[in-house]
C-alpha positions as CSV (number, residue, x, y, z in Angstrom):
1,X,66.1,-13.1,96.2
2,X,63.5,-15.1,98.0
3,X,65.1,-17.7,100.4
4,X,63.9,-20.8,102.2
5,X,64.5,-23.6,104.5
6,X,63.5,-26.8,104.0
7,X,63.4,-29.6,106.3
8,X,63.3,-32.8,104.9
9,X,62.6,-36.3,106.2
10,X,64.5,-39.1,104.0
11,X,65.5,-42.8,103.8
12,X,67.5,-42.7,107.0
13,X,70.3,-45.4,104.9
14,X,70.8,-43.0,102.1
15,X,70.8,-39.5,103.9
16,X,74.7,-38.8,102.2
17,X,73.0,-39.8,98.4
18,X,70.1,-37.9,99.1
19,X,71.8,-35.0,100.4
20,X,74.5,-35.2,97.3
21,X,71.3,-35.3,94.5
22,X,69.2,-32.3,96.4
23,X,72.4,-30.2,96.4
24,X,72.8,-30.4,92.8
25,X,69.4,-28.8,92.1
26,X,69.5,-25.8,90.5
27,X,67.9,-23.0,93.2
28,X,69.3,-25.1,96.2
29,X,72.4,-23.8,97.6
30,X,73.2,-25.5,100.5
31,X,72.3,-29.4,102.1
32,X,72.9,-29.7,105.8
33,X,72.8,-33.4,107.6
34,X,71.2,-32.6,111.1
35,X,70.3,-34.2,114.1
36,X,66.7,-34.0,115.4
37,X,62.8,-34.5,113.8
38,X,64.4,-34.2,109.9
39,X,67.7,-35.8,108.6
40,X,68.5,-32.6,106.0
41,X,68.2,-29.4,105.9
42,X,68.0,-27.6,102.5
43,X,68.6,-23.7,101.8
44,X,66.8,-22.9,98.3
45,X,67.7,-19.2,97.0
46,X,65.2,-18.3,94.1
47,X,64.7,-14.9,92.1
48,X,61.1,-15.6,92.5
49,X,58.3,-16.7,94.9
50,X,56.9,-18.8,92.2
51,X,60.0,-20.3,91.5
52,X,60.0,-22.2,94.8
53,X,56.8,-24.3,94.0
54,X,59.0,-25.6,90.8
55,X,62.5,-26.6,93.1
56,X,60.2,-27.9,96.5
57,X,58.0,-30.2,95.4
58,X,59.1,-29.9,91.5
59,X,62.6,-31.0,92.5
60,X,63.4,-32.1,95.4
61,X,60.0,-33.9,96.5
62,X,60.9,-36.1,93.7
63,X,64.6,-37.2,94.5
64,X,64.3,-40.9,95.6
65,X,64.3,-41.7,98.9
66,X,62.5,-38.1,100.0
67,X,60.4,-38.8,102.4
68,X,58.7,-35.8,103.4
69,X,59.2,-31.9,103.2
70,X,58.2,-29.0,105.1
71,X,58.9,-25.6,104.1
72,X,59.9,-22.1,105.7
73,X,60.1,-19.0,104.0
74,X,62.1,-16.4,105.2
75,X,61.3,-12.7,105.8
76,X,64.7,-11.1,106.2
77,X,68.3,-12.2,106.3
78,X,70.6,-11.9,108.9
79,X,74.1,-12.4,108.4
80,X,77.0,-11.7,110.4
81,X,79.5,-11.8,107.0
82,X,77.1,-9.0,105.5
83,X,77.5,-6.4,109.1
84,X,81.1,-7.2,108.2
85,X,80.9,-6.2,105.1
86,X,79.1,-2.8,106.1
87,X,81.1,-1.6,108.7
88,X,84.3,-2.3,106.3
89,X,83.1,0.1,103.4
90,X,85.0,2.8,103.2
91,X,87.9,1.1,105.9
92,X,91.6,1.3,104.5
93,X,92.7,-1.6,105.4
């Protein structure tokens, strides 16, 4: 599963719309409202690498209001919920 963040200018009067029609995408799992340089904060999960070119600027370049995107691909994950998991395999509970 290739992931990436995507930090996304919009129309600063419609962030909650914006935010609403990017998170129905298919490949985008999460929409965060932030504070800083970029008013969302997208988290695309795709099978592919090739995939992403179709949900960034296929998808969610496109949603009204979408101002401007900038993309980051990650490497690895790092999740505390998936050390968890680990050190609880095998655990009777």
């Amino acid at each position: 599963m290739i992931t990436s963040i995507v930090l996304i200018k919009t129309s600063v009067d419609r962030i909650p719309e914006i935010a609403e029609q990017i998170v129905a995408l298919e490949g985008v799992s999460e929409v965060y409202s932030v504070t800083g340089a970029h008013d969302l904060i997208a988290m695309v999960r795709v099978p592919r690498h090739d995939d992403l070119a179709e949900v960034i600027p296929g998808r969610i370049s496109k949603v009204p209001g979408v101002e401007s995107t900038e993309t980051h691909i990650a490497f690895r994950t790092y999740s505390q919920h998936d050390l968890e998991a680990a050190f609880a395999i095998g655990l009777d509970s």
